[in-house]
Structures are given as structure tokens and as C-alpha cells.
N, C-alpha and C positions, 0 to 999 in steps of 0.2 A: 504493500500500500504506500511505503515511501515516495514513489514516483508520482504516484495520486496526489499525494498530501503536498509534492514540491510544485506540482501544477495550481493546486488551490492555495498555497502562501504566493505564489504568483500572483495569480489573480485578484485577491486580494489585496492584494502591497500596491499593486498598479490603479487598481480603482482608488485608495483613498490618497494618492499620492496625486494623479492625474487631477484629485478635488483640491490639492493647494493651488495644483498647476491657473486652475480655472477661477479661482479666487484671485489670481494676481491679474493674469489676463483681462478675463471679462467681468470684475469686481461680482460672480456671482458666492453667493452663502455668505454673504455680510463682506465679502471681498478686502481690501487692505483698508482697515477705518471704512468700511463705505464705498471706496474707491474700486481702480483697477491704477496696477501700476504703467506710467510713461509708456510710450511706444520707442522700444529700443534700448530702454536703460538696461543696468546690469538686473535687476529685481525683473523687469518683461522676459529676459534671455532666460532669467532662471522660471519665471512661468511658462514658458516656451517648453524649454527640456520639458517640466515636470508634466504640464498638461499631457502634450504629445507623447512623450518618450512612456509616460504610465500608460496612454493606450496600445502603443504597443508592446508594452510589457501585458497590458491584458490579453490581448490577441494572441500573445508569443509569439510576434513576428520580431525576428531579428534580434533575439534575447539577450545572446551574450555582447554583443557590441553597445549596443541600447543599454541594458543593465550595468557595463563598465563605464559608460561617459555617466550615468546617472549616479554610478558610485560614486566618479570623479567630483559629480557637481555638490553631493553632500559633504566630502570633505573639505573642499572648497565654504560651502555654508558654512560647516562647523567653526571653521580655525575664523574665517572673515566677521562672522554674525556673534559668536558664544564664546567663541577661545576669551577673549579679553578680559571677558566678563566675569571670572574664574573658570578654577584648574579642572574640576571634576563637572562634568556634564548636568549633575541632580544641580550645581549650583548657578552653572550658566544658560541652562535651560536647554540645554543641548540633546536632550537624549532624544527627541525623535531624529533628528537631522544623523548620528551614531548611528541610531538603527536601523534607518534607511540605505547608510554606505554598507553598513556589512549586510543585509540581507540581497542590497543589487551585486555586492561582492559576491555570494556564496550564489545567485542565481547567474552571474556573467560565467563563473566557473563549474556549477553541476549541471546547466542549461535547463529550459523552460520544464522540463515534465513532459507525460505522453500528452496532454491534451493543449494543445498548441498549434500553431499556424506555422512553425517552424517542422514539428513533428510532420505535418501532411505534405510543404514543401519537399520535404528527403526523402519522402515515398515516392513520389513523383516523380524524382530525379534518378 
């Protein structure tokens, strides 16, 4: 059932990641203050990855490449956004932006699970 359970932590991680995405973009679910962020700022570029890159982390298309830049962009959050803030994450508020690097880490490197967009790709080919 592992493979199971790595397709639905997928799926799961990419839908409520794709809802920050969408929050900064299109100011939807109370959006940033109310807002959406600039068109082009760094804050848009990171609602960009997150929106898109989490649906196709839902899909499982293009997992491990997708899941590695989206690792990259959380620890990028983390050190820019919470590092400063203090040392340990419970203090800088850091732990979702943490948990999101190592779970796109541990999905860029065990890949999407059977039930994916990728899985049906490779069949094909």
C-alpha cells in the first residue's frame, strides 16, 4: 500500500499548496491582507511556482522536476521569510515552508506513486 499512500500524500500536499499559490495570485481565500500580490514581484513568482507547480504535483505530471524547483522554492522561503526571525522553525514560524521542502524533496526523489499522469505517460512510451 506504500505506493498508494505516496500517490495520496501527493495529492494532497499539491492541493493545499496550489491554495497558497492562489491566494497570492488571485487574492482568492482572504488572499494576502485582502489583496493579491504585484504582477511580477518576487511574492507573484512565488505564487506562480506554488499555484501551478501544486497542480501539477496533483496530476503527477512531471513530479520529480516540478517537486525539486518547488523544494528549491521552500528553502529559498524559509532562510529569506523565517530564518531571521529565529533559529528553530516552532519560533520563526517556519514549519510549514520545512515541511513542504522535504516532502517535494522525498517526492522529487521516490517519484509521484502509481496513480499519476506520469505513471500513464511511461506506459505509453
Amino acid at each position: 500500500m506504500a505506493p498508494y499512500a505516496r500517490s495520496l500524500l501527493r495529492l494532497v500536499t499539491g492541493f493545499m499548496f496550489s491554495l497558497h499559490g492562489m491566494q497570492k495570485l488571485f487574492g482568492l481565500f482572504g488572499g494576502m491582507g485582502g489583496g493579491r500580490a504585484q504582477a511580477f514581484s518576487l511574492i507573484w513568482v512565488a505564487g506562480f511556482l506554488e499555484a501551478f507547480g501544486g497542480l501539477l504535483i496533483i496530476v503527477g505530471l512531471f513530479t520529480a522536476p516540478v517537486a525539486f524547483v518547488l523544494c528549491g522554492e521552500m528553502a529559498v522561503a524559509y532562510f529569506k521569510a523565517h530564518f531571521s526571525q529565529g533559529l528553530l522553525p516552532i519560533q520563526n514560524h517556519g514549519e510549514l515552508a520545512v515541511l513542504y521542502c522535504f516532502v517535494f524533496l522525498y517526492l522529487s526523489l521516490a517519484g509521484p506513486g502509481p496513480i499519476s499522469a506520469d505513471r500513464l505517460l511511461r506506459k505509453k512510451g
